[in-house]
N, C-alpha and C positions, 0 to 999 in steps of 0.2 A: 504493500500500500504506500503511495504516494504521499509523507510527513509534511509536505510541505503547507504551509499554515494560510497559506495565500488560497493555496489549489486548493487545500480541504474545504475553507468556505467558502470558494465557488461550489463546489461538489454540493455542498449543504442547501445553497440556497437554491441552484437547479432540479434538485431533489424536491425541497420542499414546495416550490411552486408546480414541477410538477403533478405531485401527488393532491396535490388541491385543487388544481383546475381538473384534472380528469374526474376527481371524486363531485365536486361542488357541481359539475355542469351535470353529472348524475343525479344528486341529490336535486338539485334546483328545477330541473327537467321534469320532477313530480306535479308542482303547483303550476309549474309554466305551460305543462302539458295539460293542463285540468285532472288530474289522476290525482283517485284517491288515496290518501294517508292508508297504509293499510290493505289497499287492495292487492290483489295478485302481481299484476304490474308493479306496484309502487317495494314491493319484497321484491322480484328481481333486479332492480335498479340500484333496493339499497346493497343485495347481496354483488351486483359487480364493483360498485364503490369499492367495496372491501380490498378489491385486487387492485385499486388504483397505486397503492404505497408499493408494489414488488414492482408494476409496468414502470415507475418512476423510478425503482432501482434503477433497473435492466436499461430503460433509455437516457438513464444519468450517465451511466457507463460508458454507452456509445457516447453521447452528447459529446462528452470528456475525453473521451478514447481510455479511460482508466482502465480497461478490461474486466474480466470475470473473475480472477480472483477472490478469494477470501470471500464466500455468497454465505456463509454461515449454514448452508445445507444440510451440511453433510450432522450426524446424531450424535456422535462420538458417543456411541454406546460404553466401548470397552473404561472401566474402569470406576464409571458412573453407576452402575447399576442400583443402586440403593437411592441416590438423585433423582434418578427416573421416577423410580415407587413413589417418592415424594411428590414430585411433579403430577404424577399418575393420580393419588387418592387426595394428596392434601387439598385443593381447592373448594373440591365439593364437602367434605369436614370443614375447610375457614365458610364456606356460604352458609352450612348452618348453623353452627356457632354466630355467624354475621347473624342471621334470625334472631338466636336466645337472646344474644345481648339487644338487640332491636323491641322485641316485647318483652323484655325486662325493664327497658325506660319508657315503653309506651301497654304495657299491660292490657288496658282496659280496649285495646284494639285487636290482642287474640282472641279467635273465633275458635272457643272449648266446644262449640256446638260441628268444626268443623263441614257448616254450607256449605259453602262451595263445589269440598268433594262430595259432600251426600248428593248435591245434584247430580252430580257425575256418574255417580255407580246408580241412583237411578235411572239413567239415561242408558245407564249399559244393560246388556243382555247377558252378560255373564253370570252363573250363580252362584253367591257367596259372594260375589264384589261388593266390599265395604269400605267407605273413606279412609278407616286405616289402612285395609288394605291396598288403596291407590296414590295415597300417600308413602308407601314403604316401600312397592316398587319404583316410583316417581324417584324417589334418593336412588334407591340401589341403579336403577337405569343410569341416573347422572354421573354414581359414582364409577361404576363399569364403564360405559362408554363415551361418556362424558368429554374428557380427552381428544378424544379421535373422531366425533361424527362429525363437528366440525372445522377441521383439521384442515381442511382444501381451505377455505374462505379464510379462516383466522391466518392459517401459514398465508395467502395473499396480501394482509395486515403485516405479518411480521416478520418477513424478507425486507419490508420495506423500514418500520422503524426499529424494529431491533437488530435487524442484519445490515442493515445500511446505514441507517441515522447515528444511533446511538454511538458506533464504533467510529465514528467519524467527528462525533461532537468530545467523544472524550479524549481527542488528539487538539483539542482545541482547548477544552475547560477540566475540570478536575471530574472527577466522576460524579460528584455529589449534583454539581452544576447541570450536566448531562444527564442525568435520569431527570432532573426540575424541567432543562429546557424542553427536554422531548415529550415528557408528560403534557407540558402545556400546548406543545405543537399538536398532541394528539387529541388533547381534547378539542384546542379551536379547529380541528379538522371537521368534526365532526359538528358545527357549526347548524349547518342549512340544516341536518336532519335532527336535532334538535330540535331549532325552530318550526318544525313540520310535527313533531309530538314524539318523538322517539326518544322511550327512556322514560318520560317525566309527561306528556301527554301536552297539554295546553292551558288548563284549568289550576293553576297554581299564581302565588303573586311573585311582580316580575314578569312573567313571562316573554319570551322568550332567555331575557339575559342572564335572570336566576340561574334558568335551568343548563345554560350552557356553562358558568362559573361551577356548579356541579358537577358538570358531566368533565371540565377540566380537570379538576380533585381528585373525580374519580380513576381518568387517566393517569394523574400524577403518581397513584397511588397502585393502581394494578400493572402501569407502565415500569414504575423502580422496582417490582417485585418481580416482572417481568423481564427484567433488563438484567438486574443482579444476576438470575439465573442464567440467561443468556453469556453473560460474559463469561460466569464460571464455567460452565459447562461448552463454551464456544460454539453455539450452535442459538440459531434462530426456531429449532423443530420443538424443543421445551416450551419455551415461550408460548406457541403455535396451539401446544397440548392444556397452557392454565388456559389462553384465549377461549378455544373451544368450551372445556369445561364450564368455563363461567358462562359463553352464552348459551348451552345445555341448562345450567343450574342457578340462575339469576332470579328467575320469577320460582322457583321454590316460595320463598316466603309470602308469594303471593295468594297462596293457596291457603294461609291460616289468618289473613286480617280481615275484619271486620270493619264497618261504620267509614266514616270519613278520615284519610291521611294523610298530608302532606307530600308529595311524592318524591317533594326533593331533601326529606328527609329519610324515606325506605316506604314501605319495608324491604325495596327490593335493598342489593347493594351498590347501584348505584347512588343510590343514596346520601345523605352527611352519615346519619347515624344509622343505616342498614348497611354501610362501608366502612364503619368504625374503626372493626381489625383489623379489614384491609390499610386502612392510615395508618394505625398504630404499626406493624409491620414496615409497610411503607418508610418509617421517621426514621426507625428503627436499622433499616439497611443505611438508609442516607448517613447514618451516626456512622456505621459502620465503615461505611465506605471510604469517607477521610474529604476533608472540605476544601485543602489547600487547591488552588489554580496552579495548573500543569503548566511546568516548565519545558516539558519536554516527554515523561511519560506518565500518564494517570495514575494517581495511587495504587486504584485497585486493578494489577497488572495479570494480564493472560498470558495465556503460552506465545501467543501468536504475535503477542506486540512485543513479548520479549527478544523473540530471534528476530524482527523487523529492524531492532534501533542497534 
């Protein structure tokens, strides 16, 4: 990789515009087109945005002629294997955890009555289908496959800022800096579809700008936890695997609130405080990671940038 501090933000800033115009004329394309929030249409359009950040890799490269190198691909299984596990069950364990603590400070909005699923298994034809029962597959599904169903779209996300961006900004800023700056680039990425209800809906106060300083937070926060793993394990495919996960297992907590909720406080975790642990985690790598500005190589040093310098 090309050290040089001039080139790297060029690299940066061609990256980052393009990842936003291909996504945004996406995203924008919903309301310009008259299409609904929600509709059929408007899920495929949000689901190609998702590959905008890897297309932006891949034509950053070319743009630059910087080549293929270092794409963060590859697993590097060997030696990880317990990291994987981690990677593999812990998300869907921090979502519900992110729950307890969620109606723990807001109690009187857990549904002991469990609606929601009771419609559900009435609606089903199966016999014996009981809200606990759909509730307990619903975890086990996330936790099993969770990881991997979403895997194509999330790795389209995070070729682009975890295998591109982030390796790029921490040749620039210290590491601590570089998980901040690129959380906040991912949240305002996600800008337009925000504003169109995605995530937090329409009906909150603020809106639109609340909900998008949230949805930054909560980038900031699954991005450094995302990003830590990435570095250590040198690979973009981890990342790839909490992504998925979380959007398998996000609206879990949605299935036990009751009455009226703020939405940009949870219960999902997108949320302030349905993302709670995710933040605390989050602060928690950033301590970890060392705050000084890069002279030359980020604290928190990989294999790969050490045989580089």
């Amino acid at each position: 990789m090309d050290t040089n501090k001039s080139s790297v933000r060029k690299r940066v800033i061609i990256f980052v515009l393009i990842a936003f115009i291909i996504a945004w004329a996406l995203f924008l394309s919903i309301p310009l087109s008259g299409i609904s929030y929600g509709s059929g249409i408007s899920a495929v359009l949000l689901a190609a945005a998702m590959f905008a950040p890897s297309a932006a890799n891949v034509l950053t490269r070319l743009i630059t002629r910087e080549g293929f190198g270092e794409m963060y691909l590859r697993p590097n299984f060997k030696g990880h294997i317990k990291a994987y596990l981690l990677v593999f069950f812990a998300p869907t364990l921090l979502i519900l955890f992110s729950g307890v603590v969620y109606f723990l400070i807001f109690p009187s909005q857990f549904d002991y009555n469990l609606t929601t699923l009771n419609s559900i298994a009435a609606m089903g034809s199966g016999k014996g289908l009981t809200a606990s029962n759909i509730l307990l597959l619903s975890v086990l599904q996330v936790l099993i496959i969770g990881p991997v169903i979403n895997i194509i779209p999330t790795l389209g996300e995070e070729l682009g800022w975890r295998g591109y961006l982030l390796p790029r900004l921490r040749l620039l800023f210290s590491d601590r800096a570089a998980f901040i700056i690129s959380g906040v680039i991912w949240g305002l990425w996600h800008a337009p579809a925000i504003a169109l209800g995605h995530n937090y809906g329409t009906f909150y106060p603020g809106f639109p700008y609340l909900g998008i300083l949230a949805m930054i937070v909560f980038c900031f926060a699954l991005g450094t936890i995302e990003g830590y793993v990435s570095i250590k394990l040198k690979s973009a495919i981890p990342a790839a695997m909490i992504h998925s996960a979380i959007n398998a297992g996000a609206g879990l907590p949605m299935y036990l609130v009751k009455g009226s909720y703020n939405t940009l406080l949870g219960p999902t975790i997108a949320g302030l405080i349905g993302g709670l642990p995710f933040i605390v985690i989050a602060v928690f790598l950033l301590i970890l990671s060392g705050g000084s500005f890069n002279s030359g190589e980020p604290p928190l040093q990989s294999e790969d940038h050490n045989k580089q310098q």
